[in-house]
LONU-98346 format. One line per field, with one value per residue (C-alpha): residue in three letters; x, y, z. Coordinates in Angstrom, 1 decimal, always signed. Layout:
BEGIN
aa = c(ala	...)
east = c(X	...)
north = c(Y	...)
up = c(Z	...)
***
This chain:
BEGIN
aa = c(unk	unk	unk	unk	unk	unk	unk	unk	unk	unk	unk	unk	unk	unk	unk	unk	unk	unk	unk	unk	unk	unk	unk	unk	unk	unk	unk	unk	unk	unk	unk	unk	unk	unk	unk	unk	unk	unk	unk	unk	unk	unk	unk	unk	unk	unk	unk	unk	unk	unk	unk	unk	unk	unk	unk	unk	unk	unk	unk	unk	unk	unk	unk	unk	unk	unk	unk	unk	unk	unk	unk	unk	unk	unk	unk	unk	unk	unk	unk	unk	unk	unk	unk	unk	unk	unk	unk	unk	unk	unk	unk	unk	unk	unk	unk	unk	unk	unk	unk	unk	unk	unk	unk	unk	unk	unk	unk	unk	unk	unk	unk	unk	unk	unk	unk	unk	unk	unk	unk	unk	unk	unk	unk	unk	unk	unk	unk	unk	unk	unk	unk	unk	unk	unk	unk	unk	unk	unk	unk	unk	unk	unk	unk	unk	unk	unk	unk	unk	unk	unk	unk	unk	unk	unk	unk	unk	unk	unk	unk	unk	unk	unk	unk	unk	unk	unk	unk	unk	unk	unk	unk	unk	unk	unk	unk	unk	unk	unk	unk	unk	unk	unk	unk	unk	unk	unk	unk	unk	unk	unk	unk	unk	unk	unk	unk	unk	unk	unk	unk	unk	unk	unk	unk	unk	unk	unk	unk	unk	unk	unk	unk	unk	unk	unk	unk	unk	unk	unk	unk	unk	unk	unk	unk	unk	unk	unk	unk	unk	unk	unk	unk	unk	unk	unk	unk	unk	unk	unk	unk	unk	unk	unk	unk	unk	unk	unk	unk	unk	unk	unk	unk	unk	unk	unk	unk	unk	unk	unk	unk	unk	unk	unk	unk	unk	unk	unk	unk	unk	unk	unk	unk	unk	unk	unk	unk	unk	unk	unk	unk	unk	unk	unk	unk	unk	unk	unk	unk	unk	unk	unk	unk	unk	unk	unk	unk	unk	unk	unk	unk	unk	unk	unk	unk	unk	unk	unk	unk	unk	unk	unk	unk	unk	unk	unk	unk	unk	unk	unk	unk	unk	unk	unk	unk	unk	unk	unk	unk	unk	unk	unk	unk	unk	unk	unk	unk	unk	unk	unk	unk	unk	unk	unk	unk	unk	unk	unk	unk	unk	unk	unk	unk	unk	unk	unk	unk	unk	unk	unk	unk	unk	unk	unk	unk	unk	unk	unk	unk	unk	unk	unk	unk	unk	unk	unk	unk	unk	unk	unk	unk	unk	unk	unk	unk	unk	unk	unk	unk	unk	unk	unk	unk	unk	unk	unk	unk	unk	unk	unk	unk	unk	unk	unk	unk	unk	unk	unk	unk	unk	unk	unk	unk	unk	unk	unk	unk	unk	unk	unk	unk	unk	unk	unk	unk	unk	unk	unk	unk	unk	unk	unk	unk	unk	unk	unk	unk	unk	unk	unk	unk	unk	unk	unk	unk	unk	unk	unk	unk	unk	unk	unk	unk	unk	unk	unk	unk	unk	unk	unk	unk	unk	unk	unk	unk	unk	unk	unk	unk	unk	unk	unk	unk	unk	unk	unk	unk	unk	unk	unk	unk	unk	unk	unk	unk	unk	unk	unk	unk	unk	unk	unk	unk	unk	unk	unk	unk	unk	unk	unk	unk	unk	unk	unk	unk	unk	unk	unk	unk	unk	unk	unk	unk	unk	unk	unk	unk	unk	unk	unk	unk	unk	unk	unk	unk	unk	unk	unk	unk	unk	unk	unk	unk	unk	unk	unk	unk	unk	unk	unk	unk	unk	unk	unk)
east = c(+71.3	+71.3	+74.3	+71.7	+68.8	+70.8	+72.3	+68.8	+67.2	+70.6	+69.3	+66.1	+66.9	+69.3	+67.0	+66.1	+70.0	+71.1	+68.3	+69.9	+73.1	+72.0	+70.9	+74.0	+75.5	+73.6	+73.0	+75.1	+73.8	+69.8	+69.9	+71.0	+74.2	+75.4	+79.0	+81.8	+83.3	+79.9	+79.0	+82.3	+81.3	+78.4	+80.0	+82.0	+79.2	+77.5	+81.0	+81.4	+77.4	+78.2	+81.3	+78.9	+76.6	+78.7	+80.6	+77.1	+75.8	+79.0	+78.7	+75.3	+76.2	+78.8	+79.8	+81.5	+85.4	+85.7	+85.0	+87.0	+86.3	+88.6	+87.2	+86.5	+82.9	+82.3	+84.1	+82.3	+79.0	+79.5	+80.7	+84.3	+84.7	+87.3	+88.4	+90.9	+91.5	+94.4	+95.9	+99.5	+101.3	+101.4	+98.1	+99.6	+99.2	+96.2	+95.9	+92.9	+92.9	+90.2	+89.2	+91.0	+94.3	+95.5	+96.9	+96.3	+97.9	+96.9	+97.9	+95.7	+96.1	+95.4	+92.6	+91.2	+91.9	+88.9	+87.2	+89.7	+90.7	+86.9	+84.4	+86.5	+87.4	+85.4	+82.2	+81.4	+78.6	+75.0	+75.2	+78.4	+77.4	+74.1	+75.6	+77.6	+74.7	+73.1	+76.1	+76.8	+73.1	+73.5	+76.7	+75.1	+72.2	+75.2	+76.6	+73.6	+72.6	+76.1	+76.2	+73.3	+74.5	+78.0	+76.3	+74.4	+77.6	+79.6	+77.1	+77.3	+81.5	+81.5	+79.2	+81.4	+84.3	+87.1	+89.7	+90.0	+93.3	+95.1	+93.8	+90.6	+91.2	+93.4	+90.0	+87.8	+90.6	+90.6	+86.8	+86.8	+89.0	+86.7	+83.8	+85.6	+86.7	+82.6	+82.1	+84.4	+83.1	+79.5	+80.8	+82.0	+79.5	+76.9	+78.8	+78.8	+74.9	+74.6	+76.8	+75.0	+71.9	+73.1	+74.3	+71.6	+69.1	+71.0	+69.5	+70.9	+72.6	+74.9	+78.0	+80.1	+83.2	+82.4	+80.6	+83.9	+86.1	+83.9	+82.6	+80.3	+77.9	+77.6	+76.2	+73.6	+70.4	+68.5	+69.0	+65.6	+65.2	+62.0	+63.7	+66.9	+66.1	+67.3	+70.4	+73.9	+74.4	+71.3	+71.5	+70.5	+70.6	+68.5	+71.3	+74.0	+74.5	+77.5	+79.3	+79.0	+77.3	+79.6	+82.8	+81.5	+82.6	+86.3	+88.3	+91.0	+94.5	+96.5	+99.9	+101.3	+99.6	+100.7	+99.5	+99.4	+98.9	+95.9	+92.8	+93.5	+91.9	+93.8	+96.1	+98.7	+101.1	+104.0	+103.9	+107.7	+108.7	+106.3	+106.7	+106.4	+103.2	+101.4	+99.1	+97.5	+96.1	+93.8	+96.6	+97.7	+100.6	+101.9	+103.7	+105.7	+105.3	+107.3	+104.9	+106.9	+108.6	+105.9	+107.9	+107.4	+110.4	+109.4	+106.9	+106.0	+104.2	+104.0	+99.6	+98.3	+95.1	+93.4	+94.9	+92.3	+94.4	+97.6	+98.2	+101.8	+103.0	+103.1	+105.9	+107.7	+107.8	+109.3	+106.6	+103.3	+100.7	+98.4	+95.5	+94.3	+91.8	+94.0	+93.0	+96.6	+98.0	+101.7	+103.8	+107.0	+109.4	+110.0	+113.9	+112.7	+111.7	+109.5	+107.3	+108.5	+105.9	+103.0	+99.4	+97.2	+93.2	+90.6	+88.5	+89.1	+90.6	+89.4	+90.9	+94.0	+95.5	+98.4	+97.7	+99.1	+100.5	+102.1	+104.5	+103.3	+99.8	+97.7	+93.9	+92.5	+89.0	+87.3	+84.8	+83.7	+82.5	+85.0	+88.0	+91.0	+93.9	+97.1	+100.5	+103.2	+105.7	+103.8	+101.8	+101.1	+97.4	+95.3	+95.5	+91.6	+89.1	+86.6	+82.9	+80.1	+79.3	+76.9	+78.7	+82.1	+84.6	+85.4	+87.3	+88.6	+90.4	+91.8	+90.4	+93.0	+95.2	+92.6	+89.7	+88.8	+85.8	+85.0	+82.8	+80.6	+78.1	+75.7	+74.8	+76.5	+79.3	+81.0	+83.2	+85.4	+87.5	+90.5	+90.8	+94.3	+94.9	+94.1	+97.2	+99.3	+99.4	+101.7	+104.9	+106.2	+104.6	+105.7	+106.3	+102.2	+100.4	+98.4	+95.0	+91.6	+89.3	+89.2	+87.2	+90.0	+88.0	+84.2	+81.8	+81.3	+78.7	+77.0	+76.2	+73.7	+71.9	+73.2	+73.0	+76.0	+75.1	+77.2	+80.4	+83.7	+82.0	+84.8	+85.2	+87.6	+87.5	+88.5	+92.1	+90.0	+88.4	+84.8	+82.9	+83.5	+82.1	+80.9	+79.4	+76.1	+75.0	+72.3	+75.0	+75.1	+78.4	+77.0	+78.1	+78.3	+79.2	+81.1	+79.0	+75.6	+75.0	+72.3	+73.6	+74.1	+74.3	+73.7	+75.0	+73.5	+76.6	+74.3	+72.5	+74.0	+74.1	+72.8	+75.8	+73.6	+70.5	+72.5	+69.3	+69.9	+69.5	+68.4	+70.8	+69.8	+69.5	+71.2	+73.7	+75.7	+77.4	+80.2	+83.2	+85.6	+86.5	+89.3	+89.8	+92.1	+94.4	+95.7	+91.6	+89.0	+86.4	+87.8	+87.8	+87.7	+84.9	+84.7	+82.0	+81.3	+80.7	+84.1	+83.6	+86.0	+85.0	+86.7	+84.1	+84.2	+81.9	+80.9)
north = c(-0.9	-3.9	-5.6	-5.3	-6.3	-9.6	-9.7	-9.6	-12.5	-14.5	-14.2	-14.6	-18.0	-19.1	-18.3	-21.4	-22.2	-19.1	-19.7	-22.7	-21.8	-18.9	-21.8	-23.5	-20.5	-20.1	-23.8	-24.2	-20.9	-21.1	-18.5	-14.9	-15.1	-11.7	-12.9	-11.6	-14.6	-15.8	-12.5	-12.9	-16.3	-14.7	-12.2	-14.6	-16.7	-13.5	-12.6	-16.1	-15.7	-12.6	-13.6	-17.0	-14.2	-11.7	-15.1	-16.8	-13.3	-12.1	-13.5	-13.8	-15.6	-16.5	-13.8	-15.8	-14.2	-16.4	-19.7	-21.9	-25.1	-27.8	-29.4	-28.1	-27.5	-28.9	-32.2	-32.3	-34.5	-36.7	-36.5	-35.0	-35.1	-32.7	-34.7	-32.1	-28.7	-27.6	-24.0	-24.1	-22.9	-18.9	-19.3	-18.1	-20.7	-23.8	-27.0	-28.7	-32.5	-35.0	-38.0	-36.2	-37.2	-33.7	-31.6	-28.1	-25.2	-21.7	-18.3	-17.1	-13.4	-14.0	-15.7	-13.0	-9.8	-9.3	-9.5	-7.4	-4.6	-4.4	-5.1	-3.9	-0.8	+0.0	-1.4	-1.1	-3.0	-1.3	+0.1	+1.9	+3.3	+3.9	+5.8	+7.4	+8.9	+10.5	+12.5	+13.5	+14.9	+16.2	+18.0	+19.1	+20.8	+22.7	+23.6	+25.2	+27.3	+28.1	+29.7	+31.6	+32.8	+33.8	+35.5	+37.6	+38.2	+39.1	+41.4	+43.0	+43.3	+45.2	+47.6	+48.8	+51.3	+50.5	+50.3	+47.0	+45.5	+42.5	+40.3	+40.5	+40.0	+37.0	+35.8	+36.2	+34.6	+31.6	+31.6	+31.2	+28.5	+26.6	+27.3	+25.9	+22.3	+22.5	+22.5	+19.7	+17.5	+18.4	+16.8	+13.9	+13.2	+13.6	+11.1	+8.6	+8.9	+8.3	+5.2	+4.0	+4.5	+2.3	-0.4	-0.6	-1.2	-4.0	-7.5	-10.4	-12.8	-9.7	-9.6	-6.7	-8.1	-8.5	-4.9	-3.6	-5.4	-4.8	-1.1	-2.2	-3.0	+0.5	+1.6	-0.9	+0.1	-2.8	-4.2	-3.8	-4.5	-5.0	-3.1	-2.0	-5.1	-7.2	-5.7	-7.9	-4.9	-5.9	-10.0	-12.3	-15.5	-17.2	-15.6	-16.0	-12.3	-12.8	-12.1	-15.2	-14.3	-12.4	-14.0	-17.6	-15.4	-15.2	-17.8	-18.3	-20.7	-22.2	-21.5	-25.7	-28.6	-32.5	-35.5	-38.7	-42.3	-42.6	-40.6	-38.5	-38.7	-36.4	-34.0	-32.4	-29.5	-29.5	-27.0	-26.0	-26.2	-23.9	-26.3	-29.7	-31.4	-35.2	-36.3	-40.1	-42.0	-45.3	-47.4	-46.8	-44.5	-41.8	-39.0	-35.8	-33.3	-30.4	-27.9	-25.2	-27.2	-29.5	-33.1	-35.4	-36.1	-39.4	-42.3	-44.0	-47.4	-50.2	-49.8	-52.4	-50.8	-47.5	-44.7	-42.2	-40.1	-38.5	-35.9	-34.2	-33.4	-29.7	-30.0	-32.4	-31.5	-34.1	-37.2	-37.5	-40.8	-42.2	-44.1	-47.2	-49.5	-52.4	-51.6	-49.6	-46.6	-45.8	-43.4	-41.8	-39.8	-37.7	-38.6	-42.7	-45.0	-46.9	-46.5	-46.3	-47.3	-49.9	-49.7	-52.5	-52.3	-54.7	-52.2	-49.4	-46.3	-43.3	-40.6	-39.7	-36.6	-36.1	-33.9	-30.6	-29.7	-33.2	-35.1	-38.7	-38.5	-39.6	-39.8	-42.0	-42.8	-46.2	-47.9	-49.9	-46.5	-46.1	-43.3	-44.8	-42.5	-43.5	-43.0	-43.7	-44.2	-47.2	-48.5	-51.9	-50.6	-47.9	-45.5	-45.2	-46.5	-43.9	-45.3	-42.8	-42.6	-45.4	-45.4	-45.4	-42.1	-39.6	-37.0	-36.4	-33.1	-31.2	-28.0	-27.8	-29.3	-31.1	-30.8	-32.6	-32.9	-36.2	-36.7	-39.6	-41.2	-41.2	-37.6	-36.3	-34.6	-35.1	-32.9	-35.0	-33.6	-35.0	-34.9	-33.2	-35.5	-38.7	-38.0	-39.0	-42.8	-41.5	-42.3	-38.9	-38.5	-41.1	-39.2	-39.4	-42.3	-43.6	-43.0	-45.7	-44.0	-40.9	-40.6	-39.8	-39.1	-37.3	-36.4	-32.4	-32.1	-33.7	-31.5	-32.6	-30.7	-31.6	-35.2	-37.4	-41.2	-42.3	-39.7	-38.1	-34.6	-32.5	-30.8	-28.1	-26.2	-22.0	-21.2	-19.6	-22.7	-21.0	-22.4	-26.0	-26.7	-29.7	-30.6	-32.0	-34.7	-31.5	-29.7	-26.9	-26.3	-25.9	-23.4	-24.8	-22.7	-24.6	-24.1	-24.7	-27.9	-26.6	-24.9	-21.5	-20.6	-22.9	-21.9	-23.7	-24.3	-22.9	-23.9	-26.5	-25.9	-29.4	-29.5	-30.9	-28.6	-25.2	-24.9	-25.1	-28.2	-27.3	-27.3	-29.7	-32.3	-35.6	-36.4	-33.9	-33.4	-31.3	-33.0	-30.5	-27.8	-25.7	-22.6	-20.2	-20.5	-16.6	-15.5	-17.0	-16.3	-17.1	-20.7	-22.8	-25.0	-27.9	-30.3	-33.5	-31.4	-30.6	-26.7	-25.0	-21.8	-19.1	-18.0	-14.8	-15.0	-11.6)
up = c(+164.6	+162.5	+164.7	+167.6	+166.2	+165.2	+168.7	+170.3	+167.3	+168.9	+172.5	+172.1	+169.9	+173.1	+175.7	+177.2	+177.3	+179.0	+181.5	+182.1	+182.8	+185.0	+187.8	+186.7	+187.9	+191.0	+191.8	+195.2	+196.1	+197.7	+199.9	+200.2	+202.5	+204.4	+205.1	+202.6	+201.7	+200.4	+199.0	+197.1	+195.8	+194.0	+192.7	+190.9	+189.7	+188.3	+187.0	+185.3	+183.7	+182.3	+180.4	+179.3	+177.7	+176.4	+174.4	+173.7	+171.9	+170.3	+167.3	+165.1	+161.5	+159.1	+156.3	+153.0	+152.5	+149.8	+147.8	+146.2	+143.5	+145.0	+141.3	+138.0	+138.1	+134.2	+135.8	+139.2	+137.9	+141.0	+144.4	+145.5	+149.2	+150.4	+153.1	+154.8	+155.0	+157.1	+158.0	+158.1	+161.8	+161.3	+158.9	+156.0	+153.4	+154.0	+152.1	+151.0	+149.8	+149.3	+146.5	+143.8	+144.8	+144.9	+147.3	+147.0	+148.6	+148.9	+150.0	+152.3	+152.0	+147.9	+148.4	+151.0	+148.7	+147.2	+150.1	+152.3	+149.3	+148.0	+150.6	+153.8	+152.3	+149.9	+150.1	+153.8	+155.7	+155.1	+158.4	+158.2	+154.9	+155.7	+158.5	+156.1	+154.0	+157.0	+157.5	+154.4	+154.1	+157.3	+155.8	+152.9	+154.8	+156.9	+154.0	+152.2	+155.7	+156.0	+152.8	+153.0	+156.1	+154.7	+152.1	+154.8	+156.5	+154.0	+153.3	+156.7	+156.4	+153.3	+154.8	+157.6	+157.4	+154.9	+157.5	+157.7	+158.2	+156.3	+159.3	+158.0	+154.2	+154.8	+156.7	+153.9	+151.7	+153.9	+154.0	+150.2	+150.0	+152.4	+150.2	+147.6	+149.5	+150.5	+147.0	+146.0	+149.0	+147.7	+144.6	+146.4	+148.2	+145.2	+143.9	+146.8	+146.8	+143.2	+143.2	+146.6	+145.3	+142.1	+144.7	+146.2	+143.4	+142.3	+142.3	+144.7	+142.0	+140.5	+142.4	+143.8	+142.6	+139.0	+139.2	+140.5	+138.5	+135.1	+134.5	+131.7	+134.6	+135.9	+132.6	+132.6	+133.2	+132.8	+136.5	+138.6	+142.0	+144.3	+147.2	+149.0	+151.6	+148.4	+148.6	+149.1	+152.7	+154.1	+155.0	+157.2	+158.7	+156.2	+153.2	+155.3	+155.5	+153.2	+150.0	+148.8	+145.7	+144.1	+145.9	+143.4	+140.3	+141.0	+139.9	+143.2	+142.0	+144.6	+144.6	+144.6	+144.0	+144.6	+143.2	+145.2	+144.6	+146.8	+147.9	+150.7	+154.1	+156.3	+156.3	+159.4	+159.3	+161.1	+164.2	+163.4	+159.8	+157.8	+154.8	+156.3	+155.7	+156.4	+154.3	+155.0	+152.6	+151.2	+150.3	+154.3	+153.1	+155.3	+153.2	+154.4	+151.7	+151.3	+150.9	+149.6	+146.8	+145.8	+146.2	+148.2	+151.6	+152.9	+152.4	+155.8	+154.7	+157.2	+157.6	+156.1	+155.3	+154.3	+157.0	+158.3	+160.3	+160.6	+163.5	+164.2	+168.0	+169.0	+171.5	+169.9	+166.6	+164.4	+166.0	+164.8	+165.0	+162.5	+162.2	+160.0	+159.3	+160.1	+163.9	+164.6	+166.2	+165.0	+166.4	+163.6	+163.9	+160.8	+160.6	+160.5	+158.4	+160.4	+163.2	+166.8	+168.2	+167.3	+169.8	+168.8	+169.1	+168.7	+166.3	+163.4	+164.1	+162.8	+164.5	+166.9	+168.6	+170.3	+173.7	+172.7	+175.7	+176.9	+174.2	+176.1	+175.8	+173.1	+172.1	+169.3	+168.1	+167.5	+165.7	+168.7	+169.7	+172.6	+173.3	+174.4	+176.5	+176.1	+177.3	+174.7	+177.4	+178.7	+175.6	+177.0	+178.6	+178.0	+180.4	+179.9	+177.8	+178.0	+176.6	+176.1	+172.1	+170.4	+167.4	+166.2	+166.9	+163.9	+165.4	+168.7	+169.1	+172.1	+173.6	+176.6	+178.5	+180.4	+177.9	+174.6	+172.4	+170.4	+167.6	+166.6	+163.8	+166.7	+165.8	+169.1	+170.5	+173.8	+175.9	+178.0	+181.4	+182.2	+186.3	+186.9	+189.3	+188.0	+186.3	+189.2	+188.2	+185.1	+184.8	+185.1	+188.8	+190.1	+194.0	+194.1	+195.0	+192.4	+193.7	+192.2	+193.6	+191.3	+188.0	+185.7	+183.1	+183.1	+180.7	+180.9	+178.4	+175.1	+172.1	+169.6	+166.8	+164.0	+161.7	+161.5	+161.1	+157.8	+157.4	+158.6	+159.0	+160.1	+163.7	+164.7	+167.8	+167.7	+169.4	+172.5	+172.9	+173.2	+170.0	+168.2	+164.6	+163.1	+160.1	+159.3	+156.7	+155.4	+154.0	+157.0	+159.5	+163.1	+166.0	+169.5	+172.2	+174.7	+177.7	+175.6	+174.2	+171.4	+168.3	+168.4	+164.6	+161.9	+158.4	+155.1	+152.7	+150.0	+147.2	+145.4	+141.0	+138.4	+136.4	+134.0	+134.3	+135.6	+138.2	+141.9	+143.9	+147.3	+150.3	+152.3	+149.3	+151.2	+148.6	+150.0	+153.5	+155.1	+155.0	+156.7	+159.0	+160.1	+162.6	+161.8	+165.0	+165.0	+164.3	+166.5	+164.2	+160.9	+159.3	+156.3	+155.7	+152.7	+151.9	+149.4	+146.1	+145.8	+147.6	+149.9	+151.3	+153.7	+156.7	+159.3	+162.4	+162.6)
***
């Protein structure tokens, strides 16, 4: 019920924007047509709105897996931006890196257990268990009526003539037993009820995992609570309806950790070797990490100022491009020493992603608030300067083959289309005709929402392509669906804790911002989310 009841608050929130893409559905069709090729058409436009609401509805809020101190929080008086957080190719193991100069590595499954051993398993949601209690009262209620009955019964058999055969006293032998296994599920399920109701009356700040991993709490009577709505089972939007709470007590190591030179702006895992990782730096250093052993491979140094970006090739495997402040694009090849490729700019760049279904093509970011398209085969023009933003370009990242989202300072993001076959001017096509007259590049749709004037605020798009997170400058991660261009679920961070007072500084306070996302690419609702305290935390979209 309570899954509903959040579906329906998520519809109702949306409704102006799935009233809008109902007529976007419908907008070439005005009239009621009898032939069955038209007929046909809107069958597929209702077909097409359907699937746009069953995606916009599916998922209500974020639940908190986990959380993780990328600092110490006795050393964290200041700011400590996590600048990257990364999931390795099968999501196994993720890094995190920011300011501190450290690369951090962690297994994701170890991180996870608490929430997957204790809550998943254990610990239930409040509707499954609430579920749960109803039928083991309505057992219990069975189980008295069916003994009074037996008792009546039983009754009855004695009375009749004393031929009765061994049939009928391996019956009442069998009956017995099963009174007995009542009995011990009577037991059991006394017990459930007792420990629920225990559960339930505790207040918000103690946490399940410290319960569970402490019995001293159990005998505690002390604990008061106004109601069972105060409970961790029942949540909402406004708490996150998460584990957060109680996930904050458990101390979660990685499993490697590097030390660089440099702060650390971006990180990039190889999409082959498990073990291979880019990390780009201040100093305009590229390194290749081996993950796995700790040490460093390679240094790539030929930037000449601080490198924001570093992004590796999915289908070839070994190149990757990078980014600097000295107004540069380079394109490496791991087995190098130096670049292969130099694309000059007239501005910054701040971001850059290979195309991850074409080896050739290449995206980057500027601060003269442009995109520019490239083809590495033919780096002496863009292939398109695409303008747009009114500020300078954090992020772009690919949703498709023809599809990519860009983020700016301007407080906006942008879904760009790439027409297929605008395409035909490069080199690889060279049997079409280049042809002026097509848009190669439009503007599908602009999402805005959130606040982004001053920082890199992270944006990573799900491996279904359906929902793309950004951060905001008030400390929240924001939900867009891709066919809606107002948020669809907006998650505070949480409170923020004085390291100097111990009281909690609101969430929204301005000295903090998000500073980093990731999808999990093998779990469309899964994801890591960092921001400038110094706080990395695992999310489910449930």
């Amino acid at each position: 019920m309570k899954k509903l009841f959040n579906r329906e608050k998520q519809i109702e929130k949306n409704k102006l924007e799935i009233e809008k893409c109902y007529f976007n559905k419908y907008n070439n069709i005005n009239e009621i047509y009898e032939n069955d090729y038209n007929m046909r058409e809107q069958c597929v436009s209702l077909s097409r709105f359907s699937n746009y609401f069953k995606k916009l509805s599916q998922y209500t809020h974020f639940r908190t897996i986990a959380t993780i101190n990328y600092v110490d929080n006795f050393l964290n008086n200041t700011s400590c931006i996590v600048s990257a957080v990364e999931f390795d190719k099968n999501d196994d193991f993720f890094a995190s890196a920011g300011v501190l100069k450290k690369i951090r590595i962690y297994d994701f499954n170890q991180v996870i257990v608490n929430y997957r051993d204790l809550y998943q398993n254990t610990y239930e949601d409040y509707e499954d268990i609430e579920n749960k209690v109803d039928k083991i009262i309505y057992q219990e209620n069975n189980h008295h009526s069916n003994r009074r009955k037996g008792k009546e019964h039983s009754s009855e058999v004695f009375d009749e003539s004393s031929t009765m055969t061994q049939n009928n006293n391996i019956s009442i032998y069998n009956n017995n037993n099963n009174n007995n296994n009542n009995n011990n599920n009577s037991n059991s399920n006394s017990s459930l009820l007792s420990n629920l109701s225990y559960m339930t009356s505790l207040p918000n700040k103690i946490p399940l995992t410290s319960i569970l991993l402490n019995p001293e709490f159990s005998t505690n009577n002390n604990y008061n609570s106004n109601s069972i709505n105060s409970s961790h089972y029942l949540s909402s939007d406004s708490d996150s309806s998460d584990l957060s709470d109680y996930n904050d007590y458990i101390t979660r190591y990685p499993i490697q950790e590097m030390t660089c030179n440099s702060k650390i702006s971006c990180l990039s895992y190889s999409t082959q070797k498990q073990r291979n990782l880019l990390s780009s730096d201040y100093e305009g250093i590229i390194t290749l990490w081996d993950a796995e052993r700790g040490e460093a491979i390679t240094n790539f140094n030929e930037h000449e100022k601080r490198a924001w970006c570093v992004d590796y090739c999915t289908i070839n495997p070994t190149q990757f491009a990078s980014g600097s402040d000295d107004s540069s694009v380079k394109i490496w090849n791991e087995n190098v020493p130096y670049s292969t490729l130099t694309i000059d700019s007239k501005a910054n760049i701040c971001s850059v992603a290979f195309n991850p279904y074409n080896e050739y093509e290449i995206a980057f970011g500027s601060a003269d608030h442009n995109i520019y398209y490239y083809d590495i085969r033919n780096a002496n023009k863009a292939w398109e300067c695409i303008k747009g933003h009114k500020k300078a370009i954090s992020y772009v990242k690919f949703r498709n083959r023809y599809e990519f989202v860009s983020a700016s300072t301007d407080n906006t993001l942008k879904l760009w289309s790439i027409n297929p076959y605008s395409l035909a001017d490069l080199p690889k096509n060279d049997l079409i005709v280049n042809q002026n007259n097509i848009e190669k590049v439009q503007l599908v749709r602009t999402f805005s929402g959130h606040l982004n004037e001053r920082n890199f605020a992270g944006l990573s798009i799900n491996s279904d392509g359906d929902f793309i997170l950004c951060g905001s400058e008030t400390n929240e991660i924001y939900t867009y669906f891709i066919e809606s261009e107002k948020p669809i679920i907006v998650q505070n961070f949480g409170n923020i804790e004085d390291n100097v007072t111990g009281s909690e500084r609101d969430y929204c306070d301005t000295n903090h911002f998000i500073s980093s996302l990731s999808w999990r690419k093998k779990s469309s609702n899964i994801l890591i989310a960092a921001n400038s305290e110094g706080r990395v935390k695992v999310y489910e979209l449930v």
